[in-house]
C-alpha positions, 0 to 999 in steps of 0.5 A: 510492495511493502507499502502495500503490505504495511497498509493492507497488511496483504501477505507476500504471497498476495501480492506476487500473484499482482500483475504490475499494473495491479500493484501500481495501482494498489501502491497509489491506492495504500498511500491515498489510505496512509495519508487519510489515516495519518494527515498526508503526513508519512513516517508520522506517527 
């Protein structure tokens, strides 16, 4: 969850109402987003 919400900036309260298929797929999505935005290079800044 917190990458999502490091990435989306997507409040707790959001992603609790996320089914676990939901946040499986938003977690792949924030690190496809992260590694666009930051060359596949996570912790980088």
């Amino acid at each position: 969850m917190a990458n999502i919400a490091a990435v989306f900036h997507w409040p707790l309260s959001e992603l609790r109402d996320l089914a676990l298929d939901e946040l499986i797929e938003w977690s792949a999505r924030a690190t496809e987003r992260w590694n666009a935005m930051w060359g596949g290079k996570e912790g980088s800044r």
